[in-house]
BAROSE-865855 format. One record per residue: x, y, z of N, C-alpha, C in turn; residue number from 1. Coordinates in nm, 4 decimals. Each point is the difference from the previous one (the first is absolute). Example, Ala and Ser with C-alpha at 12.3 -4.5 7.8 and 13.67 -1.06 7.14 Angstrom:
2
+----------+----------+----------+----------+----------+----------+----------+----------+----------+-----+
|    neast |   nnorth |      nup |   caeast |  canorth |     caup |    ceast |   cnorth |      cup |   k |
+----------+----------+----------+----------+----------+----------+----------+----------+----------+-----+
|   1.3190 |  -0.5690 |   0.7800 |  -0.0890 |   0.1190 |   0.0000 |   0.0900 |   0.1200 |   0.0000 |   1 |
|  -0.0350 |   0.1050 |  -0.0720 |   0.0820 |   0.1190 |   0.0060 |  -0.0770 |   0.1090 |   0.0730 |   2 |
+----------+----------+----------+----------+----------+----------+----------+----------+----------+-----+
end
This chain:
72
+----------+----------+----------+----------+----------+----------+----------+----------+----------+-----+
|    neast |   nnorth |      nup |   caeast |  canorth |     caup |    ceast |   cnorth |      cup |   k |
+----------+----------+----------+----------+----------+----------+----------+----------+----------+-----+
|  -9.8791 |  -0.2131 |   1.5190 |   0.0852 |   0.0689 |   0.0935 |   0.0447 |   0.1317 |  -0.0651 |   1 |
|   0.0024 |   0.0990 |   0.0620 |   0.0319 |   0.0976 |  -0.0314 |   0.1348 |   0.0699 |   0.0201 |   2 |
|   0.0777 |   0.0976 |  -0.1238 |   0.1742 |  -0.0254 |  -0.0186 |   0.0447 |   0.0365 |   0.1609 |   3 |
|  -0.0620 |   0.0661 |   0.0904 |   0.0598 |   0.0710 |   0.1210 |   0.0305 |  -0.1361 |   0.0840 |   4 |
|  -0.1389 |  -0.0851 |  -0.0242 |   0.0491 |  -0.1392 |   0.0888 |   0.0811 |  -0.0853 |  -0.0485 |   5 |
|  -0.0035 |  -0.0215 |  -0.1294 |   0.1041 |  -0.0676 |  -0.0895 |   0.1320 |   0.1089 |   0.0424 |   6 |
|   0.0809 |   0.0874 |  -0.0221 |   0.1110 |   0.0704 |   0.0402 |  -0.0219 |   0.0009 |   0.1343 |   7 |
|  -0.0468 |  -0.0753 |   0.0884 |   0.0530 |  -0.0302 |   0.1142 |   0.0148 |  -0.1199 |   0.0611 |   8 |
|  -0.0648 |  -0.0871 |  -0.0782 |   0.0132 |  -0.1177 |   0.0132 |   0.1400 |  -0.0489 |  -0.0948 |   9 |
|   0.0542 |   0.0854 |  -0.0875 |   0.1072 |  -0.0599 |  -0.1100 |   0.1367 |   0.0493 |   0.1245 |  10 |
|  -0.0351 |   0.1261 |   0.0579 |   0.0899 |   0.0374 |   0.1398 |   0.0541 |  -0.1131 |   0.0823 |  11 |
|  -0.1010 |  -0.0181 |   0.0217 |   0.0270 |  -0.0853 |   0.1229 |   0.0827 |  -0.1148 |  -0.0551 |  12 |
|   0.0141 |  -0.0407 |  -0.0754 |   0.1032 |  -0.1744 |  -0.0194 |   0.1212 |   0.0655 |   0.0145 |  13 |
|   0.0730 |   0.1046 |  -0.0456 |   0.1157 |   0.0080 |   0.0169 |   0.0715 |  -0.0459 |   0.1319 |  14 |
|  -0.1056 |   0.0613 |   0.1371 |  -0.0339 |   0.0159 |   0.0627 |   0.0296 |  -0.1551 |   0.0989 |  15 |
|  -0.1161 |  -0.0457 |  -0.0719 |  -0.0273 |  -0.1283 |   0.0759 |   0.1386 |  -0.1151 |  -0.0868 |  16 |
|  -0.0134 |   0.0134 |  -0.0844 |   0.1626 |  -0.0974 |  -0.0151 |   0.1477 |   0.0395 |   0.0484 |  17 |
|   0.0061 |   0.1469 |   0.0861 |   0.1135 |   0.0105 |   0.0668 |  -0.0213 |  -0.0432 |   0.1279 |  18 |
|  -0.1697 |  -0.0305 |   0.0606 |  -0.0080 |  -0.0375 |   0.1126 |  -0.0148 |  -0.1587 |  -0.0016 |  19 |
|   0.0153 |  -0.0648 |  -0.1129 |   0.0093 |  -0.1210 |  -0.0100 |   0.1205 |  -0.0443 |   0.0206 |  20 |
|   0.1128 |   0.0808 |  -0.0798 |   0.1673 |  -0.0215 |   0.0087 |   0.0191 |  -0.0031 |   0.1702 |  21 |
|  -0.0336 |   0.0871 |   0.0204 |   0.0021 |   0.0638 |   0.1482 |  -0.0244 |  -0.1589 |   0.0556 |  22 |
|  -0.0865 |  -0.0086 |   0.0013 |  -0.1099 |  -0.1710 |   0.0810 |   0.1186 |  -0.1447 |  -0.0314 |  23 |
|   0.0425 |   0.0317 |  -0.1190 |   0.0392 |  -0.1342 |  -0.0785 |   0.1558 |   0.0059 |   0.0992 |  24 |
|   0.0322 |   0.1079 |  -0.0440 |   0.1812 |   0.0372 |   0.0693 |   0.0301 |   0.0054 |   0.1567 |  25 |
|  -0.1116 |  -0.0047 |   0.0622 |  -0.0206 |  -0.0348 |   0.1010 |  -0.0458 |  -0.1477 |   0.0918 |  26 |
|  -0.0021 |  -0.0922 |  -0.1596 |  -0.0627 |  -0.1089 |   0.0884 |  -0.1277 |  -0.0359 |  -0.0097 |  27 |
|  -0.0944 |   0.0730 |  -0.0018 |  -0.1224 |   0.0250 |  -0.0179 |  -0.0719 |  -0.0423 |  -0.0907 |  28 |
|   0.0335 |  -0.1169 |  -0.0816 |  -0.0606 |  -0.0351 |  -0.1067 |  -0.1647 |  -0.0414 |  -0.0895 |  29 |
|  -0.0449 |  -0.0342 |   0.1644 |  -0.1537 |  -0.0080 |   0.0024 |  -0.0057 |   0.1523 |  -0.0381 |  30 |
|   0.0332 |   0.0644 |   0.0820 |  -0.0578 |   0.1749 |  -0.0014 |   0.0139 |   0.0143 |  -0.1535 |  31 |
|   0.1040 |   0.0270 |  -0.0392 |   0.0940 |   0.0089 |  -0.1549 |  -0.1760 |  -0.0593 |  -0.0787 |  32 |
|  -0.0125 |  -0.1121 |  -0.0272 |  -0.1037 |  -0.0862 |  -0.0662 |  -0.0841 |   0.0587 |  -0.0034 |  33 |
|  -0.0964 |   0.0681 |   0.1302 |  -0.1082 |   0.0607 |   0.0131 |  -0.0006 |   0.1335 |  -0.0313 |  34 |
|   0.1307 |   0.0719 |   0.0163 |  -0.0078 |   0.1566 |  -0.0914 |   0.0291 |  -0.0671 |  -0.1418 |  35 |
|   0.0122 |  -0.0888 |  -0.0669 |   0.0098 |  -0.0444 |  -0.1359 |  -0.2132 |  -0.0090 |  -0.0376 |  36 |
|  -0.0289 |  -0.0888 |   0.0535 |  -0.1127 |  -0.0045 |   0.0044 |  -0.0700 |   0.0995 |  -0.0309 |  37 |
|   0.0114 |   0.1143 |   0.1077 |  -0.0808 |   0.1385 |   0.0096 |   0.0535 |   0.0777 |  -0.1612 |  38 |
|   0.1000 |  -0.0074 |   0.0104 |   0.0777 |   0.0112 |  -0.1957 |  -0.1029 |  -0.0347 |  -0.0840 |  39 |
|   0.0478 |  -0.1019 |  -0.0099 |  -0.0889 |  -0.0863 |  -0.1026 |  -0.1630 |   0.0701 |  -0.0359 |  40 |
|  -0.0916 |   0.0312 |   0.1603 |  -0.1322 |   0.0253 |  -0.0205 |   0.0327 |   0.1205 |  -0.0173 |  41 |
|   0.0482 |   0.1280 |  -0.0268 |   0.0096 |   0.0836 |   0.0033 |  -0.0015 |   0.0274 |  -0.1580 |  42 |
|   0.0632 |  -0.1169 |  -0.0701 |   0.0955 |   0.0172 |  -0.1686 |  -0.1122 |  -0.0555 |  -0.0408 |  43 |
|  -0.1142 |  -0.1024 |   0.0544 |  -0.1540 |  -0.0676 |  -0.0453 |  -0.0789 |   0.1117 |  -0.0393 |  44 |
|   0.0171 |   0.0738 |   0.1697 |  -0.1159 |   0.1344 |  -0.0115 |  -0.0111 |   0.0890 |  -0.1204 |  45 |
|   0.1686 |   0.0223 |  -0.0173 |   0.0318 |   0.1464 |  -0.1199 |  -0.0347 |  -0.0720 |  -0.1169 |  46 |
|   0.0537 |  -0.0990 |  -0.0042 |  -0.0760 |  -0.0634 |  -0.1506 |  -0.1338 |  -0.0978 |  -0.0075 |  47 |
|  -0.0607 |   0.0227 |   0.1084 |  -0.1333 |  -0.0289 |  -0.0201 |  -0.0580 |  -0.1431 |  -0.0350 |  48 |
|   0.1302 |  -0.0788 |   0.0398 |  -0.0163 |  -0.1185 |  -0.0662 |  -0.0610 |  -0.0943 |   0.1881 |  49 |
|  -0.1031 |  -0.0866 |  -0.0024 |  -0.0626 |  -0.0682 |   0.0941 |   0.0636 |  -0.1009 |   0.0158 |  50 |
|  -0.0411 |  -0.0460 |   0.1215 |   0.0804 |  -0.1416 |   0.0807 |  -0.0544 |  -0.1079 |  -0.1273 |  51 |
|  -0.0720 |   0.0125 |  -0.0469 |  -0.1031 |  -0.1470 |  -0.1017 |   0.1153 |   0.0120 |  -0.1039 |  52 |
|   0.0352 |   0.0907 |  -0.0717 |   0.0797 |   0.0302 |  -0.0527 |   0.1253 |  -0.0650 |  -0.0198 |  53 |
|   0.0812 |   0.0882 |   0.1209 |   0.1155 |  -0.0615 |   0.0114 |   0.0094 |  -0.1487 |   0.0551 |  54 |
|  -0.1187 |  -0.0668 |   0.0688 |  -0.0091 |  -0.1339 |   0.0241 |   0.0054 |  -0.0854 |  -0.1713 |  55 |
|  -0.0457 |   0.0521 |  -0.0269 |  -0.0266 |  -0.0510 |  -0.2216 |   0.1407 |   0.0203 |  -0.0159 |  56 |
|   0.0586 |   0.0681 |  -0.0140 |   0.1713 |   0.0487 |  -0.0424 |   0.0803 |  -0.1307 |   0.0646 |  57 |
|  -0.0004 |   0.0104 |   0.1678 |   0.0737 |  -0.0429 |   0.0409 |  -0.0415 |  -0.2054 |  -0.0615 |  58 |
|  -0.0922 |  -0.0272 |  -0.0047 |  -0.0563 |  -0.1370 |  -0.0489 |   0.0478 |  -0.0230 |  -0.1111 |  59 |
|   0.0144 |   0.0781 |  -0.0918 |   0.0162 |   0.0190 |  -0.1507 |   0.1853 |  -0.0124 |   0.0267 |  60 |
|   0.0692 |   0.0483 |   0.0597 |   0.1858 |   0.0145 |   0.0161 |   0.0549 |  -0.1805 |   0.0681 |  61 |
|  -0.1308 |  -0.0294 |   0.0847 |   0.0122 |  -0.1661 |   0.0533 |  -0.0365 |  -0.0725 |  -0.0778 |  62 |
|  -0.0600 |   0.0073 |  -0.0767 |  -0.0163 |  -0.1151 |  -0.1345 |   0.1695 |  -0.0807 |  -0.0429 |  63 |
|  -0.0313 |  -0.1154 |   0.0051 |   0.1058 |  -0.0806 |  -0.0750 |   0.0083 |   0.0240 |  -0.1145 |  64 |
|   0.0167 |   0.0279 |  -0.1054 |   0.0304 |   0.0097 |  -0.1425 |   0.0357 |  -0.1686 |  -0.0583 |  65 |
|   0.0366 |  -0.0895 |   0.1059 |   0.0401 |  -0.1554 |  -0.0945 |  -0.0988 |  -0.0575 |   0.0704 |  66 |
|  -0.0587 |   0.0034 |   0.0798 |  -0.1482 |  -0.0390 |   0.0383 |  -0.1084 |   0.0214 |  -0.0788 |  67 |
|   0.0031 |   0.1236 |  -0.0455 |  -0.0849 |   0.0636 |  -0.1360 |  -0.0054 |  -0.1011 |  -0.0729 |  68 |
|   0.1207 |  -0.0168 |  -0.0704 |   0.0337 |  -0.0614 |  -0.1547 |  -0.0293 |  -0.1745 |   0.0434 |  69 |
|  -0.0038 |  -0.0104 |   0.1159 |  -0.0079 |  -0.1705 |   0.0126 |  -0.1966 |  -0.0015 |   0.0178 |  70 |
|  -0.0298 |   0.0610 |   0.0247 |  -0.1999 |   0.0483 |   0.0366 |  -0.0176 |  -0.0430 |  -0.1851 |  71 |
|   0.0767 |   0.0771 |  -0.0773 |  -0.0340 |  -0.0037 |  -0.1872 |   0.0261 |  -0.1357 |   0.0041 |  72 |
+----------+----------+----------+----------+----------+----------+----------+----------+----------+-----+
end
């Protein structure tokens, strides 16, 4: 990606998390979730990191740690 699309894509969250407040303070909480969402892929994109990825991360944070030690 190139910095012009990256500096406009880093734009836009300010952006989109006042229109989330906006969604949330209104009630709107599904809405709120789904401009979180669009967040989220936006902060994937700039750092380049893939859904396989963050699926590995997120697997790796759900691990039991005393489940671990009882597997030894």
């Amino acid at each position: 990606m190139d910095e012009f699309s990256a500096r406009r894509l880093r734009n836009l969250i300010p952006q989109l998390v006042e229109q989330r407040h906006i969604a949330v303070s209104a009630g709107a909480s599904f809405a709120g979730h789904l401009i979180e969402l669009a967040i989220m892929q936006i902060r994937l994109t700039l750092h380049d990191i893939s859904e396989d990825e963050l699926l590995e991360f997120c697997n790796a944070l759900t691990v039991d740690p005393v489940e671990d030690k009882r597997a030894d």
